[in-house]
Backbone as numpy.savetxt, mean C-alpha at the origin, in Angstrom:
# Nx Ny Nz CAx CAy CAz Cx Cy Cz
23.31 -14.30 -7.26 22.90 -13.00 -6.79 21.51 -13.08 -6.13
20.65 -13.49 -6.66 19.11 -13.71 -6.34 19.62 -14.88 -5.31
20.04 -15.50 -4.97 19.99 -16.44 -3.38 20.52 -15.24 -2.40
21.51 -14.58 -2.44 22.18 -13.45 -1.56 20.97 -12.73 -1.32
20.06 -12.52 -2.39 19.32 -11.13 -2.07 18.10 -11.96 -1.14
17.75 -12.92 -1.38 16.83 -13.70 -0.40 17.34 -14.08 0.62
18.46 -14.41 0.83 19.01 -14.17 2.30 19.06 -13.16 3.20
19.54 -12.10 2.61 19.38 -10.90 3.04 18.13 -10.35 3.33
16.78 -10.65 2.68 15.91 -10.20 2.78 15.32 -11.32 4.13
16.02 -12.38 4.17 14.67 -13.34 4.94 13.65 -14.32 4.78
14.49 -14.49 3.25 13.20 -15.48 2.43 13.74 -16.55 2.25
13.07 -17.51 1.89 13.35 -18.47 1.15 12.35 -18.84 0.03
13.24 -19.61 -0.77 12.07 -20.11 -2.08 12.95 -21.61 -2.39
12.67 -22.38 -3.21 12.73 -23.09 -3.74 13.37 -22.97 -5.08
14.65 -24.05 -5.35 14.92 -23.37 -7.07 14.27 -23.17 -8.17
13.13 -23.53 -7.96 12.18 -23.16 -9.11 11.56 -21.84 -9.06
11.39 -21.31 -7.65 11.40 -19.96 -7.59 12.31 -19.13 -7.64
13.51 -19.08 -7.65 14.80 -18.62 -7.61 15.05 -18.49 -8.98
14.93 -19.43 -9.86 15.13 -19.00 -11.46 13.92 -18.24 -11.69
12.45 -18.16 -11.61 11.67 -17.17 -11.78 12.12 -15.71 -11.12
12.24 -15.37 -9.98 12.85 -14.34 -9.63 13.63 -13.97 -10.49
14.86 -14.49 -10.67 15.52 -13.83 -11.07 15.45 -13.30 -12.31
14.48 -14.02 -13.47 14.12 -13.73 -14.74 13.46 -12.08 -14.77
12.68 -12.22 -13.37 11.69 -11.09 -13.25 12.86 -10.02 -12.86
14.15 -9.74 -12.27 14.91 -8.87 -11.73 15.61 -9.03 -13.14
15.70 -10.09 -13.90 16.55 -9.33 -15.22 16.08 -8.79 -16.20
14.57 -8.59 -16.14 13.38 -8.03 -17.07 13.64 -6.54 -16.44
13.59 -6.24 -15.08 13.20 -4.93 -14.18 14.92 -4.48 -14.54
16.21 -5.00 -14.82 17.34 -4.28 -14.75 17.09 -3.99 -16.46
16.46 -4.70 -16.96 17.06 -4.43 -18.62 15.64 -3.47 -19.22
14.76 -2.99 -17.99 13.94 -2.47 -18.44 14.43 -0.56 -18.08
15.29 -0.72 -16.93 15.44 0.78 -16.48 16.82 1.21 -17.51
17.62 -0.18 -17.93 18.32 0.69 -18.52 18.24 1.11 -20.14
16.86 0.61 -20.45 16.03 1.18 -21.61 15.72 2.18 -21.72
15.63 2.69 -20.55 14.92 4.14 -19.83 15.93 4.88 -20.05
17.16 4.19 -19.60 18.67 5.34 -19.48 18.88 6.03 -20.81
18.46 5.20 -21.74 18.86 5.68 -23.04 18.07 6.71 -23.65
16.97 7.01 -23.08 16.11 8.16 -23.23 16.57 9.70 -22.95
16.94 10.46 -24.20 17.38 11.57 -24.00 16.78 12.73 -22.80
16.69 12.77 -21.66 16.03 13.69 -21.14 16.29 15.43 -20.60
17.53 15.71 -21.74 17.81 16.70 -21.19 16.83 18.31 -21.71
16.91 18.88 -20.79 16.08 19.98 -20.65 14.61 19.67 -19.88
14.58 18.45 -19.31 13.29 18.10 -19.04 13.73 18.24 -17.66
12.76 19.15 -16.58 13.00 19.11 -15.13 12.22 17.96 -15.03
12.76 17.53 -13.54 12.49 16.16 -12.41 11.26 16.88 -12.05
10.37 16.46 -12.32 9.04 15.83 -11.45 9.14 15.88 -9.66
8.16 16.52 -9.25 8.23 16.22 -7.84 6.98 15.96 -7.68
5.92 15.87 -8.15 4.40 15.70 -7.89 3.95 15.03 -9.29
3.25 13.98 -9.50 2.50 13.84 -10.51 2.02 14.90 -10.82
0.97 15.46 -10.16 -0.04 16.47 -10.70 -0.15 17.39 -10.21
0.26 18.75 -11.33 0.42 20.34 -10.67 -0.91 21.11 -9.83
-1.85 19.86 -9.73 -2.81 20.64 -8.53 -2.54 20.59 -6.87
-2.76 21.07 -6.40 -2.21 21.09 -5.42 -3.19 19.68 -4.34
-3.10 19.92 -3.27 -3.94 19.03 -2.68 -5.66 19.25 -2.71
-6.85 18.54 -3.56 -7.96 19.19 -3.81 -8.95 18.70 -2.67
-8.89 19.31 -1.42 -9.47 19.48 -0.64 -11.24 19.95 -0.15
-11.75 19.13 0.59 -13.63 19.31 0.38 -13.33 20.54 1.69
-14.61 21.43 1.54 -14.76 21.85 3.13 -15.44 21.10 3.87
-15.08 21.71 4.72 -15.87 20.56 6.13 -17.09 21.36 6.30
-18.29 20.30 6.22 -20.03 20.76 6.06 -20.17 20.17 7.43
-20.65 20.88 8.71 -21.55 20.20 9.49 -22.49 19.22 8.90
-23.28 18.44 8.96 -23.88 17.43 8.52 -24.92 16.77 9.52
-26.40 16.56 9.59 -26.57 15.47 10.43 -26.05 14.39 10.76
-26.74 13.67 11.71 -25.96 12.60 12.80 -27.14 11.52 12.95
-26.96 10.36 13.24 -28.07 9.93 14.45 -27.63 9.60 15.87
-28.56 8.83 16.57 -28.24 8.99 17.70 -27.78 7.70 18.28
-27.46 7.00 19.45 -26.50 6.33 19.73 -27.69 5.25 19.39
-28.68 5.21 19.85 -29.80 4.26 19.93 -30.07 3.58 18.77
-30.10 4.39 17.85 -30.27 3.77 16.02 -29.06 3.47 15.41
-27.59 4.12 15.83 -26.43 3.52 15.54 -26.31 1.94 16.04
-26.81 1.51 17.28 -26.35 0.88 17.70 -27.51 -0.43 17.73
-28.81 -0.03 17.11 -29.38 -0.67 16.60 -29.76 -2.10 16.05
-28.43 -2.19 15.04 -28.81 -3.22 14.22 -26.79 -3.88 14.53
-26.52 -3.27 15.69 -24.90 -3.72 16.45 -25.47 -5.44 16.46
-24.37 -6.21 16.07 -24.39 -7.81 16.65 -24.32 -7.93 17.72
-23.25 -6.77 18.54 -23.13 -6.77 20.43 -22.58 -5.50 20.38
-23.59 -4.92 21.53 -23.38 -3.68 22.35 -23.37 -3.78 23.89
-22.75 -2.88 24.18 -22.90 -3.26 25.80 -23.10 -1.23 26.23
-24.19 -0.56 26.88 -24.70 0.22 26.93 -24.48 1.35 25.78
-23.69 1.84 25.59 -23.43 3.09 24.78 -22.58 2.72 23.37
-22.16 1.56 23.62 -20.55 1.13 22.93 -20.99 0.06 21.87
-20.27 0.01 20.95 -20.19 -1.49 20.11 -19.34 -2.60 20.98
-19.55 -3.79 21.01 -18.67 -4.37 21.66 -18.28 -5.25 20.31
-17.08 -5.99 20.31 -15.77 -6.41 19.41 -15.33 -7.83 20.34
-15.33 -9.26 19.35 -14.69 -10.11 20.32 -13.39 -9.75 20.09
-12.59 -9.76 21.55 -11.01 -9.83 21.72 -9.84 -10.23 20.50
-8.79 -9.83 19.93 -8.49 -10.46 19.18 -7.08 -10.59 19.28
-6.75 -10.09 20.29 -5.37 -9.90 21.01 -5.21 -10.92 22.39
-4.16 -11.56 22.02 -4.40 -12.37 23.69 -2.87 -12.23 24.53
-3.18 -11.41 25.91 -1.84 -11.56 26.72 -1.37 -12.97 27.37
């Protein structure tokens, strides 16, 4: 089963990783159905961890500086801008 599922996925391992895997997928199947056995009725499904809603800052105008002291202590600028070596090549 664990070679199928690494095929499918695109992987490869080695059989020494292949018996680890799979130890770890028969820990994760024999762990949810530990879970199954947990009476949960009357308990609603969860849709949010936490009944607060999203806790949001306001937005404070704030000072700034200016391009001159931003750009200051730049390794490379080229007039207004930070400059970045290339890291993409066509």
């Amino acid at each position: 089963m664990t070679k199928k599922l690494a095929e499918l996925s695109k992987l490869e391992f080695n059989d020494h990783e292949i018996d680890a895997i799979q130890q770890d997928l028969e820990q994760m199947i024999g762990f949810v159905d530990k879970l199954n056995e947990i009476d949960t009725t009357g308990i609603a499904p969860l849709t949010h961890m936490c009944v607060e809603g999203n806790m949001l800052r306001e937005d404070e105008i704030k000072g700034s500086i200016d391009n001159a002291t931003a750009l200051k202590n730049a390794p490379s600028a080229e007039g207004q801008f930070f400059t970045v070596p290339k890291v993409i090549k066509k």
